[in-house]
C-alpha positions in Angstrom: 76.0 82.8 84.2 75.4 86.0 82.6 78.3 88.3 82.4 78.7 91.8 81.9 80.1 93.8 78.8 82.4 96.7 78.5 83.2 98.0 74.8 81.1 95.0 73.3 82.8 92.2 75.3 82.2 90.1 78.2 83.8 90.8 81.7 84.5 87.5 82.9 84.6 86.8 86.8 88.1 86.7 88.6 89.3 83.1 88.2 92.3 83.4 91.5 91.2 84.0 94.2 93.5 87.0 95.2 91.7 89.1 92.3 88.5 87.5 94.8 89.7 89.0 98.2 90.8 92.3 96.5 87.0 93.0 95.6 85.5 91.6 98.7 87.9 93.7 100.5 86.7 96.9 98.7 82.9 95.5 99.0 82.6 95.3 95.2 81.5 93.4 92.8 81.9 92.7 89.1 79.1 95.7 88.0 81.0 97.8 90.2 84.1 97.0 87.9 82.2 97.8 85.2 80.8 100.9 86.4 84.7 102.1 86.8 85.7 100.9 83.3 82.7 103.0 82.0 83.1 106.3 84.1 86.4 106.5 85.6 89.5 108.2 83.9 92.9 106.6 83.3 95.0 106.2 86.0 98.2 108.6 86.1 100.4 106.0 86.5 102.7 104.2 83.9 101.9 103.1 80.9 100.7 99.3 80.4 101.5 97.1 77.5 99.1 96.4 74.6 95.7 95.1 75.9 95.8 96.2 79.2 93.5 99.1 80.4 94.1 100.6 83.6 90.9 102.8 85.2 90.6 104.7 88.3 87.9 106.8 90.7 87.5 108.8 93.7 85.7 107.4 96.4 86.0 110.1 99.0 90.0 110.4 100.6 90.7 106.9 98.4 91.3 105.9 94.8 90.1 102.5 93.6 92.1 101.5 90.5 91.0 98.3 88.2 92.9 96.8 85.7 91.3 94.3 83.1 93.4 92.2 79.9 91.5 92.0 76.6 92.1 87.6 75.8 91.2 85.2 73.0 89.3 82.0 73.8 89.9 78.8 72.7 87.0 79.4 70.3 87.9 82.6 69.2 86.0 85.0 71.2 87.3 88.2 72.7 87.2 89.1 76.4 88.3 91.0 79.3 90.1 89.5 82.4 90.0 91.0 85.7 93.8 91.0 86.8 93.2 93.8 89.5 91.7 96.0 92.1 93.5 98.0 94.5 92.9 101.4 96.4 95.4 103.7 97.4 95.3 107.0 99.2 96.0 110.7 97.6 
C-alpha cells in the first residue's frame, strides 16, 4: 500500500478503529488528512507536547481539526500517526 507524505514522511493509515469512524463520519479520507496538514493553520487551542502537530480548516459553519504523532519504527524510519479528527462548531 502506497502511503502519502507530509514534510518527507509517510502518513500511515489509522490502525483503531475510532481514528476509522472519526473519518468516515466526516467523509474523509487519508489525502484529505493530508491536504489539512498541508493547507490549514494551527489550531488555537493548547499547546501539544513535542511531536505532535495539531492542524485545522474551515469547512463552511464547521472546523475540522487533525492531529498526527511523528514515531520511530522498529527499523528506524520516521513517521506520522493519525491519532485524530474531530469537527467542532464556531
Amino acid at each position: 500500500m502506497i502511503c502519502p507524505e507530509w514534510q518527507e514522511r509517510q502518513l500511515i493509515p489509522p490502525l483503531n478503529k475510532e481514528v476509522w469512524y472519526e473519518l468516515l463520519r466526516l467523509g474523509m479520507d487519508i489525502y484529505d488528512v493530508v491536504y489539512i496538514l498541508e493547507n490549514g493553520y494551527d489550531c488555537p487551542m493548547g499547546k501539544r507536547r513535542k511531536g505532535i502537530f495539531e492542524k485545522c480548516i474551515r469547512r463552511r459553519d464547521r472546523i475540522i481539526k487533525v492531529v498526527v504523532e511523528l514515531k520511530l519504527s522498529k527499523r528506524g524510519v520516521e513517521y506520522w500517526k493519525l491519532r485524530h479528527v474531530g469537527e467542532y462548531g464556531v
